[in-house]
Biopython code that builds the backbone (N, CA, C, O; Angstrom):
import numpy as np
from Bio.PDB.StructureBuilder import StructureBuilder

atoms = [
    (1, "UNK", "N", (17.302, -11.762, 14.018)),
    (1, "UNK", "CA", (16.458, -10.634, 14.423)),
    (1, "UNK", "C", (14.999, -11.060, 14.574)),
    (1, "UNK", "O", (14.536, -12.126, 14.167)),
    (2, "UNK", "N", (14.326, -10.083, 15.216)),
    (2, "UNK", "CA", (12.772, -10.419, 15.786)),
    (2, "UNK", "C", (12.374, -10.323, 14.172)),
    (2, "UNK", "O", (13.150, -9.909, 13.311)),
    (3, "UNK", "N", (10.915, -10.817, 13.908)),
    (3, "UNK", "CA", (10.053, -10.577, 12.729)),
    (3, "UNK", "C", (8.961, -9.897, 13.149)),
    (3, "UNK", "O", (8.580, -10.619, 14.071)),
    (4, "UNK", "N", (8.063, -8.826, 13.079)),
    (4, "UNK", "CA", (7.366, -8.381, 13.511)),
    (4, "UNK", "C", (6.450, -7.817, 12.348)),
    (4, "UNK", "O", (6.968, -7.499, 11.278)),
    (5, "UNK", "N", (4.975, -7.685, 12.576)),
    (5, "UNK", "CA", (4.304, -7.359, 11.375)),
    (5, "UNK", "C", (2.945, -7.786, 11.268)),
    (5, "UNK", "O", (2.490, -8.756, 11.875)),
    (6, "UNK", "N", (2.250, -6.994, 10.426)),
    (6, "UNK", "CA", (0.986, -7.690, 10.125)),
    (6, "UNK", "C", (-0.147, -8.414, 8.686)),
    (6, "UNK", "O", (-0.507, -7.903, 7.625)),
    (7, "UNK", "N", (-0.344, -9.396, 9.131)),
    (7, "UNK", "CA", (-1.317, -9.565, 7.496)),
    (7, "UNK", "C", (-2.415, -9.333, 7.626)),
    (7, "UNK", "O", (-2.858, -9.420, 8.771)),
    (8, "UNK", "N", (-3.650, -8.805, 6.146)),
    (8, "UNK", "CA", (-4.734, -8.890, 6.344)),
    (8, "UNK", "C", (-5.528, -10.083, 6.366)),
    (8, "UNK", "O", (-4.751, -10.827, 5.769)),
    (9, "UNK", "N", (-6.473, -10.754, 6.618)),
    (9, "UNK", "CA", (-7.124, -11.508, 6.534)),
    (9, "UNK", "C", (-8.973, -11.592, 6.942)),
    (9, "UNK", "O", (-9.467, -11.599, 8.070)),
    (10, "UNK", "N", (-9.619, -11.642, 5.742)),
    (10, "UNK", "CA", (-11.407, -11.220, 6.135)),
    (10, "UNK", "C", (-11.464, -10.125, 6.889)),
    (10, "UNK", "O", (-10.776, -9.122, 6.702)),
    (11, "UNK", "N", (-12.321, -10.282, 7.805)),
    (11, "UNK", "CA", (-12.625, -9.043, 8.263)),
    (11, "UNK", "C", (-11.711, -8.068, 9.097)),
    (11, "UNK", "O", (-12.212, -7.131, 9.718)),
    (12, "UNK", "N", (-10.090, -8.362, 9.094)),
    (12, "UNK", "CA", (-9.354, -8.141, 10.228)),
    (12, "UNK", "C", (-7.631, -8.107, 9.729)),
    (12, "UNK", "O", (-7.181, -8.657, 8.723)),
    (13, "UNK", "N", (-6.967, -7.420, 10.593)),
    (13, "UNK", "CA", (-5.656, -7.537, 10.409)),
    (13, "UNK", "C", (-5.308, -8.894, 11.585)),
    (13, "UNK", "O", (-6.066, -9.462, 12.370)),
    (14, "UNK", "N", (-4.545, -8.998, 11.437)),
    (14, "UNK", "CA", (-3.300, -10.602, 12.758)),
    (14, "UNK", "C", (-2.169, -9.714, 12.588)),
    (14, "UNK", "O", (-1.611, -9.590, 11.498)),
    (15, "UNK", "N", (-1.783, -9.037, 13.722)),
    (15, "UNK", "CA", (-0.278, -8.549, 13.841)),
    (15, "UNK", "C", (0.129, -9.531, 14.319)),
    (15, "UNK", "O", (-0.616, -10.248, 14.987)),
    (16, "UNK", "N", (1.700, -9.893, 14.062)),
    (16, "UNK", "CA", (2.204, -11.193, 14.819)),
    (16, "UNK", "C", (3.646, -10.718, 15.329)),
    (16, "UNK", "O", (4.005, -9.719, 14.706)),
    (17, "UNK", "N", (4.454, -11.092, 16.160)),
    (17, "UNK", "CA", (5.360, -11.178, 16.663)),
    (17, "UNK", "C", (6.390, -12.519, 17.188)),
    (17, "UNK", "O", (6.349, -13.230, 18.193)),
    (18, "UNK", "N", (7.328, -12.480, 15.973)),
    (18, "UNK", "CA", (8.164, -13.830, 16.357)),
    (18, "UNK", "C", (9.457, -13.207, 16.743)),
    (18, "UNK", "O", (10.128, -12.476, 16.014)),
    (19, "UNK", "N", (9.791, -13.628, 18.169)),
    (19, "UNK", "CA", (10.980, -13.095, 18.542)),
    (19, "UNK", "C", (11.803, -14.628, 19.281)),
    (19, "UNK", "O", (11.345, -15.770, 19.268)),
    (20, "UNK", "N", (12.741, -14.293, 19.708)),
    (20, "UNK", "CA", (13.829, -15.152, 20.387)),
    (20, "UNK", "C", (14.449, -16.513, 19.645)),
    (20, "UNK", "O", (14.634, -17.509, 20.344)),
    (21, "UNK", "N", (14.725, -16.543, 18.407)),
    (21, "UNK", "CA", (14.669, -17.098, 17.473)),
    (21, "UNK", "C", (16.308, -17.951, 17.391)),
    (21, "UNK", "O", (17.384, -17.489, 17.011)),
    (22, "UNK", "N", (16.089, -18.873, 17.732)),
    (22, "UNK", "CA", (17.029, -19.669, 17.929)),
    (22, "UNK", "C", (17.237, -21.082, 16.969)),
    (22, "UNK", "O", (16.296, -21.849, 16.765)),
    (23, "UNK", "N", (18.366, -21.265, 16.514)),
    (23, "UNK", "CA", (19.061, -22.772, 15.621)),
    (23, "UNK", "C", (19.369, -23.629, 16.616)),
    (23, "UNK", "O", (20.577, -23.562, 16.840)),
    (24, "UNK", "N", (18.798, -24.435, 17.340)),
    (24, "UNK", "CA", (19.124, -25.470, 18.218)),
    (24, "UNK", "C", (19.290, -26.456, 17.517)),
    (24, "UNK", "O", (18.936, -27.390, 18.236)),
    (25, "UNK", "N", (19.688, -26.954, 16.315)),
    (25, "UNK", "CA", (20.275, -27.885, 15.698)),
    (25, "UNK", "C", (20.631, -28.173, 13.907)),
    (25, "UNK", "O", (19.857, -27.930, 12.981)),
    (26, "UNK", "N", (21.533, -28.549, 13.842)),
    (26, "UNK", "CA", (21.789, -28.683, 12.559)),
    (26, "UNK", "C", (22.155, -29.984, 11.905)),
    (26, "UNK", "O", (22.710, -30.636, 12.789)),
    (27, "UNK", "N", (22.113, -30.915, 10.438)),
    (27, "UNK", "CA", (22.723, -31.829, 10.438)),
    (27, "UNK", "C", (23.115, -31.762, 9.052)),
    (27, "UNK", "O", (22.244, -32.139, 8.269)),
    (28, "UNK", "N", (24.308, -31.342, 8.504)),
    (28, "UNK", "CA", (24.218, -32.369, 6.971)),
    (28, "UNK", "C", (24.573, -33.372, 6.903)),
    (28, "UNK", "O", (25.735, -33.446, 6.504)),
    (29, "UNK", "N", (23.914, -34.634, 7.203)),
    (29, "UNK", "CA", (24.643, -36.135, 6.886)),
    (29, "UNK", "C", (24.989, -36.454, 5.484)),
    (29, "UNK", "O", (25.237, -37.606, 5.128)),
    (30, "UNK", "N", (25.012, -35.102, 4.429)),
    (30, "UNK", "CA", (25.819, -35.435, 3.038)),
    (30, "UNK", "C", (26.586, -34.054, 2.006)),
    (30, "UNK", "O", (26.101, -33.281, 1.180)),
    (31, "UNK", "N", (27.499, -34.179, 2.366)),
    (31, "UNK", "CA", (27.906, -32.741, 1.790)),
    (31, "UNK", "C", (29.416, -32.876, 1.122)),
    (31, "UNK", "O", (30.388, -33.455, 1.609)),
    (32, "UNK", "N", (29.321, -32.149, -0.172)),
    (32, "UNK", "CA", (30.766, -32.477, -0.542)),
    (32, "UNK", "C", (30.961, -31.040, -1.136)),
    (32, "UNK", "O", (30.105, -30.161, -1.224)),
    (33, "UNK", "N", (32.981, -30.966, -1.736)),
    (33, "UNK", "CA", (33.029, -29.962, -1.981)),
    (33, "UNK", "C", (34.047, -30.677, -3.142)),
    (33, "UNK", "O", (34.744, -31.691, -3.098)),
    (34, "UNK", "N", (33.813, -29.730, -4.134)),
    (34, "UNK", "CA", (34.725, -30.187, -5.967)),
    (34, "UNK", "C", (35.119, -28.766, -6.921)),
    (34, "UNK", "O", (34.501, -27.888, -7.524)),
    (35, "UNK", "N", (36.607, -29.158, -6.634)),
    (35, "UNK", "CA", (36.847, -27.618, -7.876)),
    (35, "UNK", "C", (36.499, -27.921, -8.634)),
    (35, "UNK", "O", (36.493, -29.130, -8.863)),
    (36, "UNK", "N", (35.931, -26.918, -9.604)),
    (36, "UNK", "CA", (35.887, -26.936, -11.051)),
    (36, "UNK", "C", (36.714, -26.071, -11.597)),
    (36, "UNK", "O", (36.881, -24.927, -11.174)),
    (37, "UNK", "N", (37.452, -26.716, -12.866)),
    (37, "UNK", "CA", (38.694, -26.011, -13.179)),
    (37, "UNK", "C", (37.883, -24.527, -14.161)),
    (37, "UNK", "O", (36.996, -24.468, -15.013)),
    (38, "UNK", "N", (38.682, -23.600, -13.534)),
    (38, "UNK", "CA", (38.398, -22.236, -14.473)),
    (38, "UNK", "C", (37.659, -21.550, -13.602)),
    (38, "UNK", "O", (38.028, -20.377, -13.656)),
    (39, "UNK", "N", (36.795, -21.691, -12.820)),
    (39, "UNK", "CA", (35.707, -21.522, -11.859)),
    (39, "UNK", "C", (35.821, -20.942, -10.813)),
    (39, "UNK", "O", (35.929, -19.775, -10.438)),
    (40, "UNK", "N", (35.760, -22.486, -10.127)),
    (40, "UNK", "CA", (36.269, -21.914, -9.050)),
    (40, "UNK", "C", (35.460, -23.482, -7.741)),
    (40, "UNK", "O", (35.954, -24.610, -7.747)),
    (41, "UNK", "N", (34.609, -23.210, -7.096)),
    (41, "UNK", "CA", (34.357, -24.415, -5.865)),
    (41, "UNK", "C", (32.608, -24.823, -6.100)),
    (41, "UNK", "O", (31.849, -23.856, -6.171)),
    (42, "UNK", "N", (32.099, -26.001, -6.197)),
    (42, "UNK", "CA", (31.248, -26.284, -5.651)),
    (42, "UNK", "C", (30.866, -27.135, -4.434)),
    (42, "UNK", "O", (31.643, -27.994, -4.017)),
    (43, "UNK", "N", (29.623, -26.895, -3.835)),
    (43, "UNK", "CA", (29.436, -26.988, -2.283)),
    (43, "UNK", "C", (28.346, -27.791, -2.715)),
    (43, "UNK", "O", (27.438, -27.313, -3.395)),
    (44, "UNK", "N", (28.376, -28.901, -2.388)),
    (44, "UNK", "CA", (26.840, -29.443, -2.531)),
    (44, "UNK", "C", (26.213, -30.065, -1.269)),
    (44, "UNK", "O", (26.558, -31.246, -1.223)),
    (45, "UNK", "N", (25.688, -29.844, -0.574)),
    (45, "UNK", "CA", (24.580, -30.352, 0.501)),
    (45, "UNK", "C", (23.015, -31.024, 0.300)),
    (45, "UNK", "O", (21.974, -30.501, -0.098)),
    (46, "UNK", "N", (23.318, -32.412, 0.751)),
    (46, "UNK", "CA", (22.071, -32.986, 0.451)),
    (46, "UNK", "C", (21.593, -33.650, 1.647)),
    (46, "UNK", "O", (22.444, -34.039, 2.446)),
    (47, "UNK", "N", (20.144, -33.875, 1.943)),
    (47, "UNK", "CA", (19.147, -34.503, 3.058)),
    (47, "UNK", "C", (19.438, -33.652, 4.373)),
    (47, "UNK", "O", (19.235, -34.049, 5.520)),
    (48, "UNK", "N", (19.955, -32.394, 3.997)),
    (48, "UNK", "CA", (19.993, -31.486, 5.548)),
    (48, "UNK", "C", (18.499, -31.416, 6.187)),
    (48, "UNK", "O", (17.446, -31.275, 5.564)),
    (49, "UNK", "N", (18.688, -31.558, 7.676)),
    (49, "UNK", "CA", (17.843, -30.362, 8.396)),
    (49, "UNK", "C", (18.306, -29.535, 9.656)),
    (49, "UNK", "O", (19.416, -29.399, 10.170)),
    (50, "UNK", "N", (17.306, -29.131, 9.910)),
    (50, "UNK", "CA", (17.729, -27.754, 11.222)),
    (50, "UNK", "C", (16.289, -27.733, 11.979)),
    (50, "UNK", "O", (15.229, -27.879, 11.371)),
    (51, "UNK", "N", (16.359, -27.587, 13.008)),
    (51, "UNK", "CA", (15.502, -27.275, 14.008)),
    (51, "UNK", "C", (15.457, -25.799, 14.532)),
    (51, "UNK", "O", (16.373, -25.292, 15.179)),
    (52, "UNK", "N", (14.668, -25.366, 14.297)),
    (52, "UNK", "CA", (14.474, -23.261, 15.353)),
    (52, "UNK", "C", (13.205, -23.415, 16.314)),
    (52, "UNK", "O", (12.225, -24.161, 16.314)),
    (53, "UNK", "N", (13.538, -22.653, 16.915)),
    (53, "UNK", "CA", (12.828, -22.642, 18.426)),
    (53, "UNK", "C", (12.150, -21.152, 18.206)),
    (53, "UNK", "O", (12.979, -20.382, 17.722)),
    (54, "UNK", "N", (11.224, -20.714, 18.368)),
    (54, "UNK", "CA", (11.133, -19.172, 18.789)),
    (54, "UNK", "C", (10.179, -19.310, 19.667)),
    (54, "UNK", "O", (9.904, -20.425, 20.110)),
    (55, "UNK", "N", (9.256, -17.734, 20.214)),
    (55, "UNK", "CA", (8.635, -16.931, 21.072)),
    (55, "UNK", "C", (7.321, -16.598, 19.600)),
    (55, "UNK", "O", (7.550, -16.070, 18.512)),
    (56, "UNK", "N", (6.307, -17.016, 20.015)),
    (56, "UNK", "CA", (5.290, -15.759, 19.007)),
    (56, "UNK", "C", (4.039, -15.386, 19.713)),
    (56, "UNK", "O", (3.464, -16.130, 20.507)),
    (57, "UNK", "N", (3.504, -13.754, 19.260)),
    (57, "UNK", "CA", (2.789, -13.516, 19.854)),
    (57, "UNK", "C", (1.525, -13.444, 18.842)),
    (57, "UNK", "O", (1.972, -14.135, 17.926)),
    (58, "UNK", "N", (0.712, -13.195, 18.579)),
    (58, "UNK", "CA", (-0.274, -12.608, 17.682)),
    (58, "UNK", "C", (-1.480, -12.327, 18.160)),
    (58, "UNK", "O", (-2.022, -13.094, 18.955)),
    (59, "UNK", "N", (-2.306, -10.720, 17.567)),
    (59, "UNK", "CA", (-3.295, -10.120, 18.270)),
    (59, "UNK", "C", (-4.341, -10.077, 17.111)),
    (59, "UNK", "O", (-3.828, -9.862, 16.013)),
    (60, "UNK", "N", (-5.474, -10.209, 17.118)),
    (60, "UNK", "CA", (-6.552, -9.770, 16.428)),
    (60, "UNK", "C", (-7.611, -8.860, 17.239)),
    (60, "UNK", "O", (-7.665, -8.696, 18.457)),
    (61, "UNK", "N", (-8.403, -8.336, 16.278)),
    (61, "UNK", "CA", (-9.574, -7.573, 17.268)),
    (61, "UNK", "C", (-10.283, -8.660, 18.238)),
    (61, "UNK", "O", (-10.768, -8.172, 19.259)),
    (62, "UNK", "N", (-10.422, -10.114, 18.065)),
    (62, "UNK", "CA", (-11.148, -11.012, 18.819)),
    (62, "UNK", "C", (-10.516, -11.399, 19.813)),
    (62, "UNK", "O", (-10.942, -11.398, 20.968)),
    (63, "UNK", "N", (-9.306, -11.809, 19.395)),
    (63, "UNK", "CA", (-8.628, -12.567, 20.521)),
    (63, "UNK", "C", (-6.823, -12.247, 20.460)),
    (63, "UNK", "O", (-6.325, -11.620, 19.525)),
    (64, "UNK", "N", (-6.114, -12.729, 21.469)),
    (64, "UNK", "CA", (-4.948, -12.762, 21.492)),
    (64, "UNK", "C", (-4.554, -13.735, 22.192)),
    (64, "UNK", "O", (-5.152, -14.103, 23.203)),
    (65, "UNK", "N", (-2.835, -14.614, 21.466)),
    (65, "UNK", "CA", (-2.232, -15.604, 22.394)),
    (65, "UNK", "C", (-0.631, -15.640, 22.177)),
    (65, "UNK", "O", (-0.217, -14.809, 21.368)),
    (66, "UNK", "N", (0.397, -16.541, 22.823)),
    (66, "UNK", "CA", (1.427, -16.587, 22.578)),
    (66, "UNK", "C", (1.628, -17.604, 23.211)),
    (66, "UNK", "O", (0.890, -18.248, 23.957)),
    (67, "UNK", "N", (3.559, -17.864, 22.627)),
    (67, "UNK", "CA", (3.494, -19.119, 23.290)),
    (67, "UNK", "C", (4.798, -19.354, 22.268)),
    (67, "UNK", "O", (5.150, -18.571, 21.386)),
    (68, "UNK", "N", (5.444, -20.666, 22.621)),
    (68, "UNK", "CA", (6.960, -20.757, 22.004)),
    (68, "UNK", "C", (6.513, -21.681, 20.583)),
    (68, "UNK", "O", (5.362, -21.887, 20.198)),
    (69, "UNK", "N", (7.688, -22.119, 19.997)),
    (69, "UNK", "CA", (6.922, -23.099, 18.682)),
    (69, "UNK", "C", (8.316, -23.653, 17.944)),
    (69, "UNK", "O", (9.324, -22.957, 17.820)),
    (70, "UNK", "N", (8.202, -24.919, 17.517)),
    (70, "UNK", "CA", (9.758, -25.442, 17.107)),
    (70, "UNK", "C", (9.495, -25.556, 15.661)),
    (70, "UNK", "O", (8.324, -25.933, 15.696)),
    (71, "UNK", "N", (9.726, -25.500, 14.735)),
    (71, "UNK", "CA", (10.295, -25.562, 13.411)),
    (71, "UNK", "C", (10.820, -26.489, 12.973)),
    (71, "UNK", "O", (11.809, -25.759, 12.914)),
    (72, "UNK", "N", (11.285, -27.738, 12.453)),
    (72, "UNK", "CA", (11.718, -28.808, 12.111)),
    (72, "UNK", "C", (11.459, -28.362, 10.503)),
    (72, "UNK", "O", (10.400, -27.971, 10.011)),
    (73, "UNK", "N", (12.897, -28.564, 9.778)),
    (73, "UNK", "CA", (12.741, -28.065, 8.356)),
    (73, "UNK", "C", (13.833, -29.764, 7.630)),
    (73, "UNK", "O", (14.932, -30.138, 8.041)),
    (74, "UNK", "N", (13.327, -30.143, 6.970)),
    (74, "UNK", "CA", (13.974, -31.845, 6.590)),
    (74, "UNK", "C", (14.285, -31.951, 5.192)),
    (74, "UNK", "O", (13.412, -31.416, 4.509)),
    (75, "UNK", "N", (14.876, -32.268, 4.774)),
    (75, "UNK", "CA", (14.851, -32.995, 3.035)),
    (75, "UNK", "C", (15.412, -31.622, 2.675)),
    (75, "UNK", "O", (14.556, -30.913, 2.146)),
    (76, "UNK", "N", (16.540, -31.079, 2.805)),
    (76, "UNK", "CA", (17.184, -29.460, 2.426)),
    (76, "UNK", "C", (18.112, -30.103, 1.639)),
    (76, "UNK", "O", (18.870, -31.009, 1.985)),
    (77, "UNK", "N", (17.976, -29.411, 0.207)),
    (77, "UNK", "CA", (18.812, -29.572, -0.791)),
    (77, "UNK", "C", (20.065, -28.484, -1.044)),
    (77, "UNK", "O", (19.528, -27.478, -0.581)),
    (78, "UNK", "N", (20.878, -28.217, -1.313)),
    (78, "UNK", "CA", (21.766, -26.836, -1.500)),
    (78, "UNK", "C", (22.833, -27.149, -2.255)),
    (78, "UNK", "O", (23.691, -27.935, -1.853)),
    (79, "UNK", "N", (22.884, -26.538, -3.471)),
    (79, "UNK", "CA", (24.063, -26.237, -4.124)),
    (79, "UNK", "C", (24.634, -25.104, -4.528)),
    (79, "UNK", "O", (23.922, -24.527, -5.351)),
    (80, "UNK", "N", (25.529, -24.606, -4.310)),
    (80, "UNK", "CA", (26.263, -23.122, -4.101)),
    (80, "UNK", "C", (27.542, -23.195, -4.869)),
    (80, "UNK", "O", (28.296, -23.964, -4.275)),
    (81, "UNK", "N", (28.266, -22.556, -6.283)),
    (81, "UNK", "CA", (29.236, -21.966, -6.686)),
    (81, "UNK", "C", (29.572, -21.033, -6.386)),
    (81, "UNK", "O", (28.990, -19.949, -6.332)),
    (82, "UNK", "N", (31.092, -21.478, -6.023)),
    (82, "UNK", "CA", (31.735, -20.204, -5.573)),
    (82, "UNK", "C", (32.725, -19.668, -6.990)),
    (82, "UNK", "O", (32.663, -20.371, -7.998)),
    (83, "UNK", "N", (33.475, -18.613, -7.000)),
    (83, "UNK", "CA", (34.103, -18.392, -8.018)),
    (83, "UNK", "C", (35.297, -17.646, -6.900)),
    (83, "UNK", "O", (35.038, -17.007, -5.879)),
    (84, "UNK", "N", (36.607, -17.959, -7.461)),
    (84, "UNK", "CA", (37.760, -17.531, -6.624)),
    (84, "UNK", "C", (38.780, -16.685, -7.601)),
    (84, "UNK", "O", (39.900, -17.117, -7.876)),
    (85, "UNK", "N", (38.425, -15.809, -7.946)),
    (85, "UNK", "CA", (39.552, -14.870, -9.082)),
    (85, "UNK", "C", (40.833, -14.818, -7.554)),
    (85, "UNK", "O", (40.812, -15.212, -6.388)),
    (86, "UNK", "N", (41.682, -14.193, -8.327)),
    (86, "UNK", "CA", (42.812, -13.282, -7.669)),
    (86, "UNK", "C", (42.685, -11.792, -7.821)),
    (86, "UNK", "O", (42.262, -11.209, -8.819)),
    (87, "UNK", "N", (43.246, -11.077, -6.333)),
    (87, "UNK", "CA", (42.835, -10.150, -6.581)),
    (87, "UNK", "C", (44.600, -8.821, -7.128)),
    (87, "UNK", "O", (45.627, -9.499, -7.163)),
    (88, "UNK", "N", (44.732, -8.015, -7.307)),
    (88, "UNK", "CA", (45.790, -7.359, -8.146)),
    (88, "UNK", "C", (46.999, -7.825, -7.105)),
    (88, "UNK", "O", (48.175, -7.840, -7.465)),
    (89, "UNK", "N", (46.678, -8.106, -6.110)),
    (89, "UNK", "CA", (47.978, -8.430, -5.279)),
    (89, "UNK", "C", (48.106, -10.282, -5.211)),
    (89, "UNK", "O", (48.913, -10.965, -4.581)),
    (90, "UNK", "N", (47.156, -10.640, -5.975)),
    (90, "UNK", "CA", (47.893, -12.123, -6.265)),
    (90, "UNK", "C", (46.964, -12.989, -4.354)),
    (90, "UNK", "O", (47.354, -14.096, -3.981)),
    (91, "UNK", "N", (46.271, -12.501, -3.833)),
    (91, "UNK", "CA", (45.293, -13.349, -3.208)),
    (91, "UNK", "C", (43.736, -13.577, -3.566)),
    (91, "UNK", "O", (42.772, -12.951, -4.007)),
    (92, "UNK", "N", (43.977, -14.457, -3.250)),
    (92, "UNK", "CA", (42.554, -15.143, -3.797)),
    (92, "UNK", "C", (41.172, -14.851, -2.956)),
    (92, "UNK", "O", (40.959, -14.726, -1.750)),
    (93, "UNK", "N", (40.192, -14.787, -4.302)),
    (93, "UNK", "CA", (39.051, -13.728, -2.937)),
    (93, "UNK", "C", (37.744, -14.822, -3.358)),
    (93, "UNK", "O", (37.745, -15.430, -4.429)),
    (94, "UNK", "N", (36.722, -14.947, -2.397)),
    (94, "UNK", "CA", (35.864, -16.171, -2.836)),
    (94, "UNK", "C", (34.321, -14.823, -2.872)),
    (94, "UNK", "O", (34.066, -13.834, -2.185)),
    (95, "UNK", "N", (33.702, -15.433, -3.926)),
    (95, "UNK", "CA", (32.250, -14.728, -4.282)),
    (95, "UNK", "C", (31.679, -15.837, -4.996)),
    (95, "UNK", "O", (32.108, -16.470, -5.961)),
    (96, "UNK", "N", (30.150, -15.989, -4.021)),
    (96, "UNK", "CA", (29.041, -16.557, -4.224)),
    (96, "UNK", "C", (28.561, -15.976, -5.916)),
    (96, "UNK", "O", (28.292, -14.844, -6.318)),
    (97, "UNK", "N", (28.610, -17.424, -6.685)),
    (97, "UNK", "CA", (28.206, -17.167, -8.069)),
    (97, "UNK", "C", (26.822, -17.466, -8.396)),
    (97, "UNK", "O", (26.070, -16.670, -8.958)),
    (98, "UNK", "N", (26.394, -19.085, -7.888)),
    (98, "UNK", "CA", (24.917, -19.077, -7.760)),
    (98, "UNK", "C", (23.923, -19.904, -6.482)),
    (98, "UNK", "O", (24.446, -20.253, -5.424)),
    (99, "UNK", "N", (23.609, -19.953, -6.546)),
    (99, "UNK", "CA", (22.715, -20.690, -5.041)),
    (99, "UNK", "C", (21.589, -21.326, -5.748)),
    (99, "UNK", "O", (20.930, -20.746, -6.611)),
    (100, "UNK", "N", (21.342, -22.823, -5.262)),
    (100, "UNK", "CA", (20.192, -23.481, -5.421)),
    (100, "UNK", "C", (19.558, -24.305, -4.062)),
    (100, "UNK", "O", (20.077, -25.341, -3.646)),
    (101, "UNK", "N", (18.462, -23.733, -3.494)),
    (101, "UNK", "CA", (18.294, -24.633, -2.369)),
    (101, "UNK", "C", (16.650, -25.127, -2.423)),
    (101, "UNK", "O", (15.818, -24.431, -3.005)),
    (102, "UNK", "N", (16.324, -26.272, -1.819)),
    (102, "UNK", "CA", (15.170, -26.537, -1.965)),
    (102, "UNK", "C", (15.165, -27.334, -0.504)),
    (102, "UNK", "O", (16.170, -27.858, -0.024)),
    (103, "UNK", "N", (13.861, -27.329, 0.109)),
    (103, "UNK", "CA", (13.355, -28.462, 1.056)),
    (103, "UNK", "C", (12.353, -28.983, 0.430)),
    (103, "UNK", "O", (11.908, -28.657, -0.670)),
    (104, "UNK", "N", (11.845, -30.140, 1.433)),
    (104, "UNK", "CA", (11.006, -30.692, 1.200)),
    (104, "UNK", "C", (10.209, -30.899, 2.175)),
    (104, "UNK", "O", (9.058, -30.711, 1.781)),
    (105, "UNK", "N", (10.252, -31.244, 3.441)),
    (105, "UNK", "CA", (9.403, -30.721, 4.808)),
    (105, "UNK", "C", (9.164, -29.966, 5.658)),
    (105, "UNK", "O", (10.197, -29.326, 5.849)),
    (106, "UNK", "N", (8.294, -29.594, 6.401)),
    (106, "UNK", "CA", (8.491, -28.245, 6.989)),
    (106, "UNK", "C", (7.596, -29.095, 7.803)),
    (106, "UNK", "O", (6.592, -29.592, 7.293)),
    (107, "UNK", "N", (7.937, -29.306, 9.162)),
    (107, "UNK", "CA", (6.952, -29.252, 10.622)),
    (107, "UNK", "C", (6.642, -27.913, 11.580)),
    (107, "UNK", "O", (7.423, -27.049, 11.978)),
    (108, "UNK", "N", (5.613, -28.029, 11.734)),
    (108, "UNK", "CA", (5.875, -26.296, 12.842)),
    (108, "UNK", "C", (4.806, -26.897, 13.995)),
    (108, "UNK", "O", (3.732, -27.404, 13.673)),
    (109, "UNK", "N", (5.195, -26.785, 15.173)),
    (109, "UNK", "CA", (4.488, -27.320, 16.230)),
    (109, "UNK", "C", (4.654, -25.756, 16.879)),
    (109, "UNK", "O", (5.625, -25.007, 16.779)),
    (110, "UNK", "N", (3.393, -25.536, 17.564)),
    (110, "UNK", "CA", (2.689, -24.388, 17.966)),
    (110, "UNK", "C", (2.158, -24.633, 19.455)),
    (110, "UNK", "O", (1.023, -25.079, 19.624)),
    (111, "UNK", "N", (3.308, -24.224, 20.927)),
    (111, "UNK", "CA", (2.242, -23.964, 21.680)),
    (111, "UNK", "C", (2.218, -23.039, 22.134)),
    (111, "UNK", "O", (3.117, -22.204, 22.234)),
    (112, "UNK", "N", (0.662, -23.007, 22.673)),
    (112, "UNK", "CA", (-0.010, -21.632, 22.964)),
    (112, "UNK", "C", (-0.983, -21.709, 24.331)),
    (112, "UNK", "O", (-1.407, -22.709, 24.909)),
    (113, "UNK", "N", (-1.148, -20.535, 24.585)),
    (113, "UNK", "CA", (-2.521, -20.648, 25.612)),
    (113, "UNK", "C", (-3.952, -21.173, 25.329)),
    (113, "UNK", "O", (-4.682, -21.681, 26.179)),
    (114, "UNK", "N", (-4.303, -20.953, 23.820)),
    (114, "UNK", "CA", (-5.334, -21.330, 23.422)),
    (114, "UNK", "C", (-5.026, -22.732, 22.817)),
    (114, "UNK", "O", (-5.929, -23.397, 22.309)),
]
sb = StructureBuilder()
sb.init_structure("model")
sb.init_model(0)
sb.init_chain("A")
sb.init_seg("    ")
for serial, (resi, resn, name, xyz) in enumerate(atoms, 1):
    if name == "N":
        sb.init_residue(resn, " ", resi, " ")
    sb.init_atom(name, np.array(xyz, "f"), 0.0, 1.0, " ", f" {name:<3s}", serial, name[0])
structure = sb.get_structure()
């Protein structure tokens, strides 16, 4: 979905507008998966990244510009338990128990008119 909204800043609001928001790439070059007995699954993902593309606009009382902008997000850590009970009819149902994710780079390249 679009993000739309504004912050204050000194003398002024910046409404901004990020729309057309696209995942043009993904990689985990390390990811494994391990029952744990009683439990249920862990997911572990390490050295991911992803690339997003969007549209942004942003207005102040001075000026206004827009323009597209890529995202490069690197060094993504993720570990996720799942837990798999049974349910009264004897199938097995999967629920997210905890989530740990971290990065470590973030690029954002910005172009614009200005």
């Amino acid at each position: 979905p679009d993000l739309t909204g504004y912050e204050k800043f000194g003398l002024g609001n910046v409404k901004y507008n990020i729309s057309r928001i696209h995942v043009t790439a993904v990689e985990f070059p390390s990811a494994s998966i391990s029952l744990i007995p009683g439990t249920g699954i862990k997911l572990v993902i390490g050295n991911a990244s992803l690339t997003i593309d969007m549209n942004w606009n942003i207005r102040t009382w001075m000026f206004r510009d827009s323009g597209r902008s890529t995202v490069y997000i690197s060094k993504v850590f993720v570990t996720a338990i799942f837990s798999t009970p049974l349910d009264n009819a004897g199938h097995t149902l999967i629920s997210l128990t905890s989530c740990r994710t971290t990065s470590g780079d973030i690029e954002i390249k910005l172009n614009g008119k200005s």
